[in-house]
N, C-alpha and C positions, 0 to 999 in steps of 0.2 A: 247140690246139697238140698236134701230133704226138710223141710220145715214142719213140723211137728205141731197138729194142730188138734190142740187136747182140746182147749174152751172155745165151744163155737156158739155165735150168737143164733138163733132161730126164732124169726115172726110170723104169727099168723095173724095176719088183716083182713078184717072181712067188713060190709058197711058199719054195722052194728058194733062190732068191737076190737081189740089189740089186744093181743098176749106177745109179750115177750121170755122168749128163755134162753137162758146161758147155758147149754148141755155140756160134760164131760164125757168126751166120746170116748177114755177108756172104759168108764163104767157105764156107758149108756142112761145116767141118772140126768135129771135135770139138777143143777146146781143153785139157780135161783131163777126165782121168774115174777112177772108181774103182769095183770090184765085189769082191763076195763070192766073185764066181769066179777071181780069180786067190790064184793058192798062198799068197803070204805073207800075205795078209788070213785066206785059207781056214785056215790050221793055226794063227792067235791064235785065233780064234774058235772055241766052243764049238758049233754050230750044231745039230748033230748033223743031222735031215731037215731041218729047216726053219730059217729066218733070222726072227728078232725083231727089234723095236725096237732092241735094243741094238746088234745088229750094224748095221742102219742109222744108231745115233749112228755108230759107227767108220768108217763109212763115209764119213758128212756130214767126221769128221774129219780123214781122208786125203786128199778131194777138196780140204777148206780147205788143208791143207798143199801138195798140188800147185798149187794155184792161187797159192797166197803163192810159191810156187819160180818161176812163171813172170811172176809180178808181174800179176796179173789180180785181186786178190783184192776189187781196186774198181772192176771191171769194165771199166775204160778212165775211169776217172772217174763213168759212168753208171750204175756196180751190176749186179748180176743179175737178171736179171727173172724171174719163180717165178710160172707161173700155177698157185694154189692150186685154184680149181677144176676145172680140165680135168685137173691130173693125180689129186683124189679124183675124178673121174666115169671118166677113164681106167681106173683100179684097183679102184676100189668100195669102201664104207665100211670092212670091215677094214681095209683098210692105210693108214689114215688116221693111224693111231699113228707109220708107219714113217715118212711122208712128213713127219710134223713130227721127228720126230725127226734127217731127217737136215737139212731146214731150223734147229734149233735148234743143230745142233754144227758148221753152217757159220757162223751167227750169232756164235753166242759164240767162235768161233776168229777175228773181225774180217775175215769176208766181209761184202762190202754187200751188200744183198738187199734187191729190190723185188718186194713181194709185190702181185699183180696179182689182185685178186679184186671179188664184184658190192660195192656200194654196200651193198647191202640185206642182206647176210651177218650171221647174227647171231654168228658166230663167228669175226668178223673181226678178223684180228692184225696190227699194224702193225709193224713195226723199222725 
């Protein structure tokens, strides 16, 4: 059985900054998203050069919140689908920190999250 995987999460990590977006891959739109680059995230944040974990949970947290504002937060019923490995091999073992972090503050703010990872992962997390 095929799993149908409309809402997908996508991050771009770089030193400097975090965007997060929730794409709808039948329309190819972004459905909400959230980064370190714009102003009001920019001046709460401490960042100073570079972005940490931390600013990644706030990040994970405002994307939850946009997503609750547009009533996505359960994905259409089906959840968000989070492939954990393509986006650590996308980024590289550093920001490994970031990418859970902003998965855990979409979690705990009651986004559903389907975490898409191999069988054989020994550091496999389920929600």
């Amino acid at each position: 059985m095929t799993v149908l995987k409309r809402h997908v999460l996508r991050l771009f990590i770089s030193l400097k900054y975090v965007t997060a977006n929730v794409v709808d891959r039948n329309d190819g739109r972004i459905v909400a998203t959230a980064s370190t680059v714009e102003h009001s995230i920019k001046n709460s944040l401490e960042c100073g050069r570079s972005c940490n974990a931390k600013a990644a949970g706030v990040i994970g947290e405002v994307l939850a919140m946009r997503l609750k504002v547009e009533g996505l937060e359960q994905g259409l019923g089906r959840g968000i689908h989070v492939d954990m490995n393509k986006e650590i091999e996308k980024k590289g073992f550093k920001n490994r920190t970031k990418i859970w972090a902003i998965v855990n503050a979409l979690k705990n703010n009651g986004v559903k999250l389907i975490l898409d990872e191999k069988e054989d992962d020994p550091l496999r997390r389920s929600y």
